[in-house]
N, C-alpha and C positions, 0 to 999 in steps of 0.2 A: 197037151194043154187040158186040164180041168174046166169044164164044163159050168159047174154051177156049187156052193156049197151051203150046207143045209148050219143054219144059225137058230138056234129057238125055234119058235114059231114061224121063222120067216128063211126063203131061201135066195142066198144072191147068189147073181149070177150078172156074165156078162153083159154090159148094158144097164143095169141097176144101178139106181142115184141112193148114195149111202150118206148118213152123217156120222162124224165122230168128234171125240172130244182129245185136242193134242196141246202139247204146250202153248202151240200159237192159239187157242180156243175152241169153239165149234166151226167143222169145217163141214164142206159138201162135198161131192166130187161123184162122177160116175164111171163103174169100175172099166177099163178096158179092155184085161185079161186077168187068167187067174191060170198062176203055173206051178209048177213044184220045182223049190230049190232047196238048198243046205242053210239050215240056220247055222247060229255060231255053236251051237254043240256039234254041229253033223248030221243032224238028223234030217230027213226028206219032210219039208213040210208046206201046203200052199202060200202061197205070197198074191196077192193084191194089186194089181196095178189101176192107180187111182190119176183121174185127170178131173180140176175144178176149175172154174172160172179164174178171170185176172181176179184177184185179191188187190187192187192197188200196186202192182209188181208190173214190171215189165213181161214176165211169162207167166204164163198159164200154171196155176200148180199141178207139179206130177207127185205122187208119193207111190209107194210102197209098202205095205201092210201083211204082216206075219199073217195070215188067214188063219190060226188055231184058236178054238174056241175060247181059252184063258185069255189070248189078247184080245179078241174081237169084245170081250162083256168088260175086260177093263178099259179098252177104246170108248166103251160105248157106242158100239157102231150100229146104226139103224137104218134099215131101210124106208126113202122116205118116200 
């Protein structure tokens, strides 16, 4: 398990409430873990595991998050 990763100026890490921008809008969520798995080429790269508040849903949102630097700046993912 990865530990913590370095974003710009700012570094997350497990525990850390992040936002970002997805089709459903600006979301929040604070990260639970951060692990290495295989994306769709194969490659080994960190993944995100994101828990937020009820949204009006019956569960809690969980998501998933490619952690590489290209998604995380088109996410616009920020530490808040």
């Amino acid at each position: 398990m990865i530990k913590e990763i370095e974003m710009n100026q700012d570094t997350i890490e497990v525990g850390t409430n992040v936002r970002w921008l997805s089709a459903a809008g600006t979301l929040e969520g604070t990260v639970k873990s951060i692990k290495l798995g295989r994306n769709a080429a194969g490659d080994m790269i960190p993944w995100m595991l994101i828990e937020g508040p009820n949204f009006g849903i019956r569960k809690p949102l969980k998501t998933r998050l490619a952690a590489t630097q290209h998604n995380l700046s088109m996410m616009r993912v920020r530490v808040i």
